[in-house]
N, CA, C and O atoms as a CHARMM CRD file, in Angstrom:
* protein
*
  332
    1    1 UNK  N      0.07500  -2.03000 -13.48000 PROA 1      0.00000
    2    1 UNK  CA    -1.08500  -1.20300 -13.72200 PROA 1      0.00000
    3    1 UNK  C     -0.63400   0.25300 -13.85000 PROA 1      0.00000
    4    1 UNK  O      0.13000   0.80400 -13.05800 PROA 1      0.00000
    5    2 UNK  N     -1.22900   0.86300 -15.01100 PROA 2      0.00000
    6    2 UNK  CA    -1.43600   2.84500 -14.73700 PROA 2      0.00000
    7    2 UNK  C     -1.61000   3.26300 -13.80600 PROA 2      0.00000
    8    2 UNK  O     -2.12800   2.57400 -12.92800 PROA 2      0.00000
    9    3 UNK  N     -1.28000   4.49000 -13.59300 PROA 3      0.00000
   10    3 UNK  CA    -2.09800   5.49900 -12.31700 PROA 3      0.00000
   11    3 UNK  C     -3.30400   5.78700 -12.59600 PROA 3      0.00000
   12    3 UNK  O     -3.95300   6.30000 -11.68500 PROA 3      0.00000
   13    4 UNK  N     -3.88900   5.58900 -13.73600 PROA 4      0.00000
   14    4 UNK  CA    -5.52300   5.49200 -14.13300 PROA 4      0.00000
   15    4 UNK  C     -6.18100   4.40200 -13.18700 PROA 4      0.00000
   16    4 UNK  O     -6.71600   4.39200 -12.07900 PROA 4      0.00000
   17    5 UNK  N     -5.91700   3.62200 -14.03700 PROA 5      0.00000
   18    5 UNK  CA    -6.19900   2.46600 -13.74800 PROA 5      0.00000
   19    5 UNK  C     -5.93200   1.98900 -11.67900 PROA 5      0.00000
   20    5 UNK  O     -6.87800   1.46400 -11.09100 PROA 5      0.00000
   21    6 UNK  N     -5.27500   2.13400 -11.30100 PROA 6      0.00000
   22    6 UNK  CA    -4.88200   2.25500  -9.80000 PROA 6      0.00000
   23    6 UNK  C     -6.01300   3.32200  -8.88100 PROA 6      0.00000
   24    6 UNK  O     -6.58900   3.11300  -7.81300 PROA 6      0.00000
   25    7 UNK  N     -6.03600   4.60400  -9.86800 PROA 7      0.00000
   26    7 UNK  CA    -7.03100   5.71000  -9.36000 PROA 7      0.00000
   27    7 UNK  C     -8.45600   5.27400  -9.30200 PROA 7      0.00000
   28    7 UNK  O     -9.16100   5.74900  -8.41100 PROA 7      0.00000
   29    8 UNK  N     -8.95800   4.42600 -10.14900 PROA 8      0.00000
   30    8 UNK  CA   -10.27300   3.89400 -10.30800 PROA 8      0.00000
   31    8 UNK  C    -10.28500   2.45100  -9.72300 PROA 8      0.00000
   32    8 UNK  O    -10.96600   1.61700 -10.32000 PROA 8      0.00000
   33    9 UNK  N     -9.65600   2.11000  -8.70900 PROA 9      0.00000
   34    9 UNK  CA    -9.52700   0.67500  -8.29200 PROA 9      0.00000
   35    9 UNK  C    -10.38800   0.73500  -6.81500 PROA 9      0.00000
   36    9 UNK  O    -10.31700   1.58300  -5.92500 PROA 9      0.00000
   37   10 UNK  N    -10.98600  -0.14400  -6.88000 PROA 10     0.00000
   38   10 UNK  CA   -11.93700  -0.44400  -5.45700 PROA 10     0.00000
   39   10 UNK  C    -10.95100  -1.56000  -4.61300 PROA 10     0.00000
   40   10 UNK  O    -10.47400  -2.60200  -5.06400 PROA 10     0.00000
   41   11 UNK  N    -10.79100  -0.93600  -3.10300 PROA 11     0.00000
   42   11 UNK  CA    -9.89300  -1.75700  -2.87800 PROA 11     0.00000
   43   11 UNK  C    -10.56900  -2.42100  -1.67600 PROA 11     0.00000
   44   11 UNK  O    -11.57500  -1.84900  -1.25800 PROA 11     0.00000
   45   12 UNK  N    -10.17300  -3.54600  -1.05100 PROA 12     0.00000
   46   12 UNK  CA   -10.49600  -4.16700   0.06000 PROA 12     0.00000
   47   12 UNK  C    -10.21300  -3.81600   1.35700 PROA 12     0.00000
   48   12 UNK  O    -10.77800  -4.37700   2.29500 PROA 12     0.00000
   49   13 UNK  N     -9.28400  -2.82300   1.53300 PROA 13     0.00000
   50   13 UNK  CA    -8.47400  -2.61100   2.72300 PROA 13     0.00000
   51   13 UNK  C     -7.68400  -1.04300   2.61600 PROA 13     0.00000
   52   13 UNK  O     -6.70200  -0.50200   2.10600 PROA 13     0.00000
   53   14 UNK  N     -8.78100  -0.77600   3.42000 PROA 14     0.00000
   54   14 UNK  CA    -7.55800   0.92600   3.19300 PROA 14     0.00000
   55   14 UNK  C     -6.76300   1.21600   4.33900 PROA 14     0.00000
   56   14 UNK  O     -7.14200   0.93800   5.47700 PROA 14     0.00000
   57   15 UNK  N     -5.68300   1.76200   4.08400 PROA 15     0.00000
   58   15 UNK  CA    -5.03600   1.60000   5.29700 PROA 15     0.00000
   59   15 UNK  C     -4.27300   3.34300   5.45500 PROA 15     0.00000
   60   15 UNK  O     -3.12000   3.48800   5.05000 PROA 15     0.00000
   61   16 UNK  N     -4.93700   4.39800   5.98200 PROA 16     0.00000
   62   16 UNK  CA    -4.52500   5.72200   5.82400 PROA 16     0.00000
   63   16 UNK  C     -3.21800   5.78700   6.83300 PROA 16     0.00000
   64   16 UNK  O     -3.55800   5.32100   7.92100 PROA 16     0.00000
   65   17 UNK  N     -2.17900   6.10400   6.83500 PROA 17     0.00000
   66   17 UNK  CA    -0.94000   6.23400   7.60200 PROA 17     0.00000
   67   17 UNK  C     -0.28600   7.81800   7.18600 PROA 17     0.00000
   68   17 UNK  O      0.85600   8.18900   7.45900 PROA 17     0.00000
   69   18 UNK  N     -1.15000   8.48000   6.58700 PROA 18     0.00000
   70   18 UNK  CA    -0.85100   9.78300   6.97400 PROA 18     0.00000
   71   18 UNK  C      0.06800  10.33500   7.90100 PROA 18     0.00000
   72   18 UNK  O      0.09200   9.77100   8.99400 PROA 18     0.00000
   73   19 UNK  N      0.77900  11.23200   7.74900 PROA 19     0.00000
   74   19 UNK  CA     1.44800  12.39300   8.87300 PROA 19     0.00000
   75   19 UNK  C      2.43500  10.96900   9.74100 PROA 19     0.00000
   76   19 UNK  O      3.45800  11.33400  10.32100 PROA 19     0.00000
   77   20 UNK  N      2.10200   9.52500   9.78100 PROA 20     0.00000
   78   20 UNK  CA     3.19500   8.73000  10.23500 PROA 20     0.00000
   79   20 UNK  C      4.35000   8.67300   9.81000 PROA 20     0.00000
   80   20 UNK  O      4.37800   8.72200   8.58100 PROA 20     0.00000
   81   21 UNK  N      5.81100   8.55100  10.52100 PROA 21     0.00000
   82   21 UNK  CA     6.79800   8.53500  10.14100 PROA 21     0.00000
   83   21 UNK  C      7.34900   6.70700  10.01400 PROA 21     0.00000
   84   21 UNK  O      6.91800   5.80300  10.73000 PROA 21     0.00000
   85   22 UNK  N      8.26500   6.58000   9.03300 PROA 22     0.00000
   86   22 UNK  CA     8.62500   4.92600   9.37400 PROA 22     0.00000
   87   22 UNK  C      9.28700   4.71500  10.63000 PROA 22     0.00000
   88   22 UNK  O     10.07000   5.48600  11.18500 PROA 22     0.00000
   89   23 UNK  N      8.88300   3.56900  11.02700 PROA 23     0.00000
   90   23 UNK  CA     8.10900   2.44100  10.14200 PROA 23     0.00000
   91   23 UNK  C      6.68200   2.03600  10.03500 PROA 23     0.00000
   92   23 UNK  O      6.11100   1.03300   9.60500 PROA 23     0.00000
   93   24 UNK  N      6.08300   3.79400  10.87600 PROA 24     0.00000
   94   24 UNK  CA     4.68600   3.29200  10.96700 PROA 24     0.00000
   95   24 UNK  C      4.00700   3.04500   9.96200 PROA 24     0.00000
   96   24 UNK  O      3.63800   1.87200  10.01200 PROA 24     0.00000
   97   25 UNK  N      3.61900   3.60700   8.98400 PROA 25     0.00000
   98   25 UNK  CA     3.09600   2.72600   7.34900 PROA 25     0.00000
   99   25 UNK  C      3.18900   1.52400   7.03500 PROA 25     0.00000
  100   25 UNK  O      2.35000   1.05400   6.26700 PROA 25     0.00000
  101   26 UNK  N      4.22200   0.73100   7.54400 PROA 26     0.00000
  102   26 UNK  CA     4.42200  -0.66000   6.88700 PROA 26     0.00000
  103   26 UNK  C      4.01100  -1.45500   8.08800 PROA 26     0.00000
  104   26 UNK  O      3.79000  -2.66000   7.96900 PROA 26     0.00000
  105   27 UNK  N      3.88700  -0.78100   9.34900 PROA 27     0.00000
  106   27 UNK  CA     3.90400  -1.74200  10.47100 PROA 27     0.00000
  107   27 UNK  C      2.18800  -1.43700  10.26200 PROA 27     0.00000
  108   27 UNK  O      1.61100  -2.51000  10.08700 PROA 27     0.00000
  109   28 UNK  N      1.27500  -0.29700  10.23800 PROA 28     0.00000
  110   28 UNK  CA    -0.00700  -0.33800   9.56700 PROA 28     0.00000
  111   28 UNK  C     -0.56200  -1.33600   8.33900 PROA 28     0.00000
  112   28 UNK  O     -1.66600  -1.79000   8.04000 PROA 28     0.00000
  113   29 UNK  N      0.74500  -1.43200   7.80700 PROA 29     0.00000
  114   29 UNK  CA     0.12200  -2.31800   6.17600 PROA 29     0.00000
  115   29 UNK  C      0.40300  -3.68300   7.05000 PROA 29     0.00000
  116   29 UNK  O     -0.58100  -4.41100   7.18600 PROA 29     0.00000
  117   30 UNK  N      1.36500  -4.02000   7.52600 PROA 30     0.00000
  118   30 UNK  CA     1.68100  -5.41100   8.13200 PROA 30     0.00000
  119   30 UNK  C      0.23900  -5.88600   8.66300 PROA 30     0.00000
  120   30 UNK  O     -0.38900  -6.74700   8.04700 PROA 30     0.00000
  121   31 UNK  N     -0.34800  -5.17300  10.05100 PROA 31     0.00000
  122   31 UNK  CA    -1.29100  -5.62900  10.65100 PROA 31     0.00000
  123   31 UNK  C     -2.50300  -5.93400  10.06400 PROA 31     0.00000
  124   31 UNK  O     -3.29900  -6.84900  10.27100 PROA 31     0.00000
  125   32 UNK  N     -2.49800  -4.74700   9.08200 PROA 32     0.00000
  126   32 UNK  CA    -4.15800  -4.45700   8.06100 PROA 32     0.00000
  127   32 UNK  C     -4.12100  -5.81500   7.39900 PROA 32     0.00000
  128   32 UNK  O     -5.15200  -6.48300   7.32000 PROA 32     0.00000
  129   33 UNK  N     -3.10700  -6.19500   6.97800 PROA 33     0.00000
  130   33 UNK  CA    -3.01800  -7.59600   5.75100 PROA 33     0.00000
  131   33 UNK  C     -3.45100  -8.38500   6.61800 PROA 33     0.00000
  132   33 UNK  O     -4.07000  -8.87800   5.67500 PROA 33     0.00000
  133   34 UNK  N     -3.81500  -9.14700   7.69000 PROA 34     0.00000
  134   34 UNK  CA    -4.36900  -9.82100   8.41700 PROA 34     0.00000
  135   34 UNK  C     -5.85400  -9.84000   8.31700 PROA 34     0.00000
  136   34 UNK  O     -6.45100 -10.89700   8.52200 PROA 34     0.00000
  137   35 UNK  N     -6.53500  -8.67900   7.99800 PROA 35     0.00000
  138   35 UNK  CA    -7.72800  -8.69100   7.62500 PROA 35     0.00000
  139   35 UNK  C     -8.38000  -8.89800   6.55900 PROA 35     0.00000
  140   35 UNK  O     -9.57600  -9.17700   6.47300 PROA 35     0.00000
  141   36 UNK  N     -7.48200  -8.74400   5.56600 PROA 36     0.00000
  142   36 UNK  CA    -7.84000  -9.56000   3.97700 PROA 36     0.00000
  143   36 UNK  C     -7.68600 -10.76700   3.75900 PROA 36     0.00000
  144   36 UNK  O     -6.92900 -11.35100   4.53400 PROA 36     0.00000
  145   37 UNK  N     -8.21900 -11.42600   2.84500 PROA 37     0.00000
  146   37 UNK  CA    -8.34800 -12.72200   2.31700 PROA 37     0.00000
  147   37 UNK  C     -7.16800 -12.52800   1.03800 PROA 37     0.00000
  148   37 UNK  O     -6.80500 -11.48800   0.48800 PROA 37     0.00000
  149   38 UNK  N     -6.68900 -14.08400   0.78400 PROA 38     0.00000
  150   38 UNK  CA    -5.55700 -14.04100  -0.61600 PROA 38     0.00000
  151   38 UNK  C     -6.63200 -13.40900  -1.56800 PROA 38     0.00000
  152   38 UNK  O     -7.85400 -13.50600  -1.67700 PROA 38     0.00000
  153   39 UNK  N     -5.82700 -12.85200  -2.08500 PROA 39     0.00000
  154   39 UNK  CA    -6.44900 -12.10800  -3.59600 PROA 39     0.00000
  155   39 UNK  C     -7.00400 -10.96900  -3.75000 PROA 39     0.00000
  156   39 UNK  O     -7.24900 -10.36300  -4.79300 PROA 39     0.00000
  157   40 UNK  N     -7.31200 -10.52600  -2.03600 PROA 40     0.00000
  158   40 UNK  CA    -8.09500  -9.12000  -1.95500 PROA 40     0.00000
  159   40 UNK  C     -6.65400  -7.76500  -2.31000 PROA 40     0.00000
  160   40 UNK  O     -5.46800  -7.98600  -2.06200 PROA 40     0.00000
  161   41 UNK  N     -7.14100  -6.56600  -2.86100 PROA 41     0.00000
  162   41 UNK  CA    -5.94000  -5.52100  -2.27300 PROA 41     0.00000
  163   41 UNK  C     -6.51500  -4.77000  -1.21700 PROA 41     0.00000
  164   41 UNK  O     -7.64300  -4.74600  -0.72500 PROA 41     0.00000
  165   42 UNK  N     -4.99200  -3.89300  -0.89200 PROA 42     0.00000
  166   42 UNK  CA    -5.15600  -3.12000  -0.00700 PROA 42     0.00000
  167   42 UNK  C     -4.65700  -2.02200  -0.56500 PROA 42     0.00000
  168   42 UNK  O     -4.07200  -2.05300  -1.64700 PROA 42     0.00000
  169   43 UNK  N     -4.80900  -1.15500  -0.00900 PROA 43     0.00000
  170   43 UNK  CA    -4.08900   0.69300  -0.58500 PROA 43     0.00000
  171   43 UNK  C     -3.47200   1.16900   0.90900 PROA 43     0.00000
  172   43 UNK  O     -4.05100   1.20600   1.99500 PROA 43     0.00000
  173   44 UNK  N     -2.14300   1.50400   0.58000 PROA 44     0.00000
  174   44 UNK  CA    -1.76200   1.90400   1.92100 PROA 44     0.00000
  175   44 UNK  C     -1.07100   3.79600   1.66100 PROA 44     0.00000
  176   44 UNK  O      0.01300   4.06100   1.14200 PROA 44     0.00000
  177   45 UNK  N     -2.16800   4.90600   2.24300 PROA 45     0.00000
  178   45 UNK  CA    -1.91400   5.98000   2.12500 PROA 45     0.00000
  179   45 UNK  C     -1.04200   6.49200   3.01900 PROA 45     0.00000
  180   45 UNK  O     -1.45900   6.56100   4.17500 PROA 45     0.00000
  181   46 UNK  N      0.43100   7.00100   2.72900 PROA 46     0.00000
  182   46 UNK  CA     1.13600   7.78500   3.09600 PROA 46     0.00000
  183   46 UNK  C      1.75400   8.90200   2.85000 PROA 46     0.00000
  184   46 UNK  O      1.47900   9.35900   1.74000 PROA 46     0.00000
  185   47 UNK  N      2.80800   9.78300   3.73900 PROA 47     0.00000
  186   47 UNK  CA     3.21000  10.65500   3.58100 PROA 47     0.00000
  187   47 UNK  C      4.89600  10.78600   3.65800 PROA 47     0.00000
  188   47 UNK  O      5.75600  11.63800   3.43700 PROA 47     0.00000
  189   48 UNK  N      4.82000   9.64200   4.03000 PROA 48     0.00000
  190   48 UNK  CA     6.46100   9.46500   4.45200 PROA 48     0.00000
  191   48 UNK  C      7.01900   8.81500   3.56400 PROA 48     0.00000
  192   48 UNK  O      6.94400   7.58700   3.57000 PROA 48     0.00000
  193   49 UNK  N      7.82600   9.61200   2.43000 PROA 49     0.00000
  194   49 UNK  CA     8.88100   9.31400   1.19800 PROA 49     0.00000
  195   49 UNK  C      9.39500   7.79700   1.54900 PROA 49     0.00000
  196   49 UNK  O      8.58800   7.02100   1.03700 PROA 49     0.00000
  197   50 UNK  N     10.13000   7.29200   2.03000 PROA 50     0.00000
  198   50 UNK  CA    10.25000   5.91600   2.58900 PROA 50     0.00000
  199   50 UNK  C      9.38800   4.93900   2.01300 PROA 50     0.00000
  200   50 UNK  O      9.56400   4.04000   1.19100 PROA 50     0.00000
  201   51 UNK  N      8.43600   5.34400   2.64400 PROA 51     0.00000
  202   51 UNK  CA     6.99600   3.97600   2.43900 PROA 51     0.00000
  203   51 UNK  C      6.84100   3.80400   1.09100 PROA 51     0.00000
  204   51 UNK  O      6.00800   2.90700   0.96900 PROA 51     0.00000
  205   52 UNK  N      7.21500   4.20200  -0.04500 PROA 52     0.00000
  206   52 UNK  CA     7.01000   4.48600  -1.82400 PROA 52     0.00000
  207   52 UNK  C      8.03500   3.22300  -1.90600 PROA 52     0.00000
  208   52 UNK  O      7.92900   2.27400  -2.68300 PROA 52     0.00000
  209   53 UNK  N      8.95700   3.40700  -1.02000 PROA 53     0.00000
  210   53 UNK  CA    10.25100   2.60700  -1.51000 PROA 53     0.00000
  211   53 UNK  C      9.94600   0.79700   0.09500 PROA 53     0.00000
  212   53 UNK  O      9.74100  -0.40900  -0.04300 PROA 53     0.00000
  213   54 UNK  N     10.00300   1.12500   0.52800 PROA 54     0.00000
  214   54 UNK  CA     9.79700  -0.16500   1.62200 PROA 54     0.00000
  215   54 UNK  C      8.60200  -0.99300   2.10600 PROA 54     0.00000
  216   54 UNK  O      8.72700  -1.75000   3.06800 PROA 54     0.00000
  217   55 UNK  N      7.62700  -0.87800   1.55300 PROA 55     0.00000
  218   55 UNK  CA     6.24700  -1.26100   1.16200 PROA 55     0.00000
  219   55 UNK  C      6.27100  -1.95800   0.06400 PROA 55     0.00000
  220   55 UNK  O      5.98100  -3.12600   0.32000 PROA 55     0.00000
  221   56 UNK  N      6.57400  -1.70900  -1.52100 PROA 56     0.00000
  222   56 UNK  CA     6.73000  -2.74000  -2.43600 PROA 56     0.00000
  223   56 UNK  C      7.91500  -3.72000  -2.23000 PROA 56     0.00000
  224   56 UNK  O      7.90600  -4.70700  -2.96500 PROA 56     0.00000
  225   57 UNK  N      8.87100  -3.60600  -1.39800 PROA 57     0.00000
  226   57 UNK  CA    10.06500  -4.50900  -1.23000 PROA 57     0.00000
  227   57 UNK  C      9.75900  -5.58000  -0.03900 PROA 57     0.00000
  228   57 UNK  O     10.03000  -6.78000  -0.09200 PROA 57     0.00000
  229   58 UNK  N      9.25700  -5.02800   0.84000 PROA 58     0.00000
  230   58 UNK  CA     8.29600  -5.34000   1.90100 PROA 58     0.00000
  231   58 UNK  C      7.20000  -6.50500   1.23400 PROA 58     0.00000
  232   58 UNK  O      7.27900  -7.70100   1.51500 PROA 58     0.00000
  233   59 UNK  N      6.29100  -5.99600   0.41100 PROA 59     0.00000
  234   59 UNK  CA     5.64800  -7.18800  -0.58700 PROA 59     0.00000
  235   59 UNK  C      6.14400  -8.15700  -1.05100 PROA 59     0.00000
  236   59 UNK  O      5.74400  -9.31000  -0.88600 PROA 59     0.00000
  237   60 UNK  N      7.13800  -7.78200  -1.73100 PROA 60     0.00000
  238   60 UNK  CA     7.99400  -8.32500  -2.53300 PROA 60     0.00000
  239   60 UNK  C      8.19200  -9.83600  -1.89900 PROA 60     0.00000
  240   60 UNK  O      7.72700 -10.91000  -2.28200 PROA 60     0.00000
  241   61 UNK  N      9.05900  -9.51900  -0.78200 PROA 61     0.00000
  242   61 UNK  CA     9.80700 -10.26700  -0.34100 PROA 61     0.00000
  243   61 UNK  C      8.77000 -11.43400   0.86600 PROA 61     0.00000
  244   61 UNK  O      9.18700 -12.46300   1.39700 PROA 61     0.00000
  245   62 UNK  N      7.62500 -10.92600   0.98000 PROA 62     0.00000
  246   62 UNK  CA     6.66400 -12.05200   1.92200 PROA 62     0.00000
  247   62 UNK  C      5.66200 -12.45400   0.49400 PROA 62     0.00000
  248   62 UNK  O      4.54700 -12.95200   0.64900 PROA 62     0.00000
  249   63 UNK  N      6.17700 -12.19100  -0.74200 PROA 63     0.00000
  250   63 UNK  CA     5.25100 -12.93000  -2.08700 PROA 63     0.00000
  251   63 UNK  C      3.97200 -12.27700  -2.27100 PROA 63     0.00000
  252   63 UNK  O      3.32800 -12.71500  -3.22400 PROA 63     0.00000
  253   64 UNK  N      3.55400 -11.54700  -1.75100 PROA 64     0.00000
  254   64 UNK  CA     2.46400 -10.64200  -2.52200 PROA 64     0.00000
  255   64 UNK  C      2.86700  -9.68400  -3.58500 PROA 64     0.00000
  256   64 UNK  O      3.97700  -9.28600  -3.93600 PROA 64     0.00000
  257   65 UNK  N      1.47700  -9.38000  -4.06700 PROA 65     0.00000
  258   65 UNK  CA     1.92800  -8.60700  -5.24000 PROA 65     0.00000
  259   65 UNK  C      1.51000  -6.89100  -5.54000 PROA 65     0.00000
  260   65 UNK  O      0.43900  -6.36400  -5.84000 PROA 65     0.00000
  261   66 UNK  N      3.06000  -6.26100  -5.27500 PROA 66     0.00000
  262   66 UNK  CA     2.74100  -4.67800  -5.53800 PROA 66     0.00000
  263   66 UNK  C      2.40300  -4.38600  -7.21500 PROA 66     0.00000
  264   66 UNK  O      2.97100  -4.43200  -8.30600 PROA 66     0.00000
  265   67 UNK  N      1.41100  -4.14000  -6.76800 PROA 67     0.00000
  266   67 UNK  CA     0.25500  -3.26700  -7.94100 PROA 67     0.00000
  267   67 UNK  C      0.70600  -1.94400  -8.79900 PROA 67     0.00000
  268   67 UNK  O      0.41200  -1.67500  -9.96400 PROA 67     0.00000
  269   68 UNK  N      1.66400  -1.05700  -7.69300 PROA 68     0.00000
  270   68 UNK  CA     1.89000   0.16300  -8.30000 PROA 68     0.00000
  271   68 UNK  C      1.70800   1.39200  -6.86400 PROA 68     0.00000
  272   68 UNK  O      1.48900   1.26000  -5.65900 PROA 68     0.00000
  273   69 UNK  N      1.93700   2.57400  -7.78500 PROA 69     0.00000
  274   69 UNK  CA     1.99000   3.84300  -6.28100 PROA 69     0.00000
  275   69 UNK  C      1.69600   4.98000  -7.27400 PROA 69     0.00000
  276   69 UNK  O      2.29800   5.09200  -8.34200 PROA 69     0.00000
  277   70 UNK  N      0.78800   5.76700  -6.87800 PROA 70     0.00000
  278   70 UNK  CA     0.16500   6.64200  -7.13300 PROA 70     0.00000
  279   70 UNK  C      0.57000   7.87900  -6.08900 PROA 70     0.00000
  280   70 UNK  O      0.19700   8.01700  -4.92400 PROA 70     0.00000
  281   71 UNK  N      1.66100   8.94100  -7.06300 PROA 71     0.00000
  282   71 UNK  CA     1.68400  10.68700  -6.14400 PROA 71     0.00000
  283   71 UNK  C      0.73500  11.09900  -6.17700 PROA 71     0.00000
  284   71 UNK  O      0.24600  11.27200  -7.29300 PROA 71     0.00000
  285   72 UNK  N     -0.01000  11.46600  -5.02300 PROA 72     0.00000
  286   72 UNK  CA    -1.18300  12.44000  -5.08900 PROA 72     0.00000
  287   72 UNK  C     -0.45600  13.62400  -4.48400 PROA 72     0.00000
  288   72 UNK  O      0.73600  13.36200  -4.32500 PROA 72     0.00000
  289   73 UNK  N     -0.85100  15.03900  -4.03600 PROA 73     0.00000
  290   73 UNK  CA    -0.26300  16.07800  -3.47500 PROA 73     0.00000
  291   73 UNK  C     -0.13800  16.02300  -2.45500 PROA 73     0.00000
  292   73 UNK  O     -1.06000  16.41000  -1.73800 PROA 73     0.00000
  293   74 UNK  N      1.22200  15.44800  -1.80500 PROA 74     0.00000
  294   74 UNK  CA     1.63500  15.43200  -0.52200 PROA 74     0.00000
  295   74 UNK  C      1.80100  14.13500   0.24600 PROA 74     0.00000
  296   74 UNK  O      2.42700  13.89400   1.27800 PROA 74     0.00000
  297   75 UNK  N      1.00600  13.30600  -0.61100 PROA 75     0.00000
  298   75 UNK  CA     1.13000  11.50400  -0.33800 PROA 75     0.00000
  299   75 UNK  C      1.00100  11.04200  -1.35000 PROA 75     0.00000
  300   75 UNK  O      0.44000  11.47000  -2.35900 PROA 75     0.00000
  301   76 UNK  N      1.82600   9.57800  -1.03000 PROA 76     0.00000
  302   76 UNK  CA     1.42400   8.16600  -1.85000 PROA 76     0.00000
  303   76 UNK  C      0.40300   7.15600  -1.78500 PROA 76     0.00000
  304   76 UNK  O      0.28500   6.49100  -0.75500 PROA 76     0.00000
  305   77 UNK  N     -0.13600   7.02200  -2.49700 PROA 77     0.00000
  306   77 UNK  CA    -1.11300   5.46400  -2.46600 PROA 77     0.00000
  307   77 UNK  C     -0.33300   4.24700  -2.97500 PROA 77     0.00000
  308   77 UNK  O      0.10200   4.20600  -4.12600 PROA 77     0.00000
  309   78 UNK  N     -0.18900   3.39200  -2.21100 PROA 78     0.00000
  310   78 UNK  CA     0.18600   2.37200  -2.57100 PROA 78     0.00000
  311   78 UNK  C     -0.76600   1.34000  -2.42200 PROA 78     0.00000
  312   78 UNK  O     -1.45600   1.13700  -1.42300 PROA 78     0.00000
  313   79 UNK  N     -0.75700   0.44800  -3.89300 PROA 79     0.00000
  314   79 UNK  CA    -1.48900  -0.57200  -3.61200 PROA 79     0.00000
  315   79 UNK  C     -0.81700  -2.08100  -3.78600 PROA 79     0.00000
  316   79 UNK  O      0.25100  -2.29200  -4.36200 PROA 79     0.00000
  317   80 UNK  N     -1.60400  -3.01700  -3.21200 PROA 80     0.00000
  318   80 UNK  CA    -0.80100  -4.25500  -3.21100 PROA 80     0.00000
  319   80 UNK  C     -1.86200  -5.44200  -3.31700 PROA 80     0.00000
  320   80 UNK  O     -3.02100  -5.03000  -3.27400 PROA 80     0.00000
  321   81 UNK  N     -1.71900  -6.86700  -3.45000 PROA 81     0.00000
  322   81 UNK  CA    -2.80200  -7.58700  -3.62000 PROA 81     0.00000
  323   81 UNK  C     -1.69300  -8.85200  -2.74100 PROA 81     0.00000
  324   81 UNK  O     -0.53600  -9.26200  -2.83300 PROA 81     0.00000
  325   82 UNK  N     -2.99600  -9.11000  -1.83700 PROA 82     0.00000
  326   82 UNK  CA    -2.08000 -10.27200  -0.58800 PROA 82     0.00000
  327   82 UNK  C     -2.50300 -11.43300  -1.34800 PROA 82     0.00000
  328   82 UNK  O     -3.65300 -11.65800  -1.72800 PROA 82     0.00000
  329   83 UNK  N     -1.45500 -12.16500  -1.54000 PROA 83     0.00000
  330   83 UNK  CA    -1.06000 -14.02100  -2.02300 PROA 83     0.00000
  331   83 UNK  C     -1.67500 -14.78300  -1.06400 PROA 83     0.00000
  332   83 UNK  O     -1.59900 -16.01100  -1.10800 PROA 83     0.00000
């Protein structure tokens, strides 16, 4: 997906991890995914350069599917859709 397209996305699960350092973002996205159903996404907002890169590999590798990451000023949105 675009960063358009990502920017205009309604998501199921927001998960703000702001001002956290790793591994708190992914250990936030870990728990949050428990609350979605297969097929829903989630958006996981951070600030910590890391999480851009260990969040889609992180997906990756438990078979869900990263969507894409959106720079906004000063954080990332990452979104993902749980299998």
């Amino acid at each position: 997906m675009d960063s358009e397209e990502l920017r205009g996305m309604e998501v199921d699960e927001l998960v703000d991890a702001r001002g956290t350092a790793c591994p708190g973002p992914l250990l936030a996205a870990k728990k949050s995914l428990g609350k979605i159903d297969s097929g829903q996404t989630m958006e996981i907002l951070s600030s910590d350069e890391g999480t851009k890169r260990d969040v889609p590999k992180w997906a990756k590798k438990k078979g869900h599917e990263y969507l894409g990451t959106v720079e906004e000023s000063g954080y990332f949105r990452i979104f993902i859709r749980k299998k």
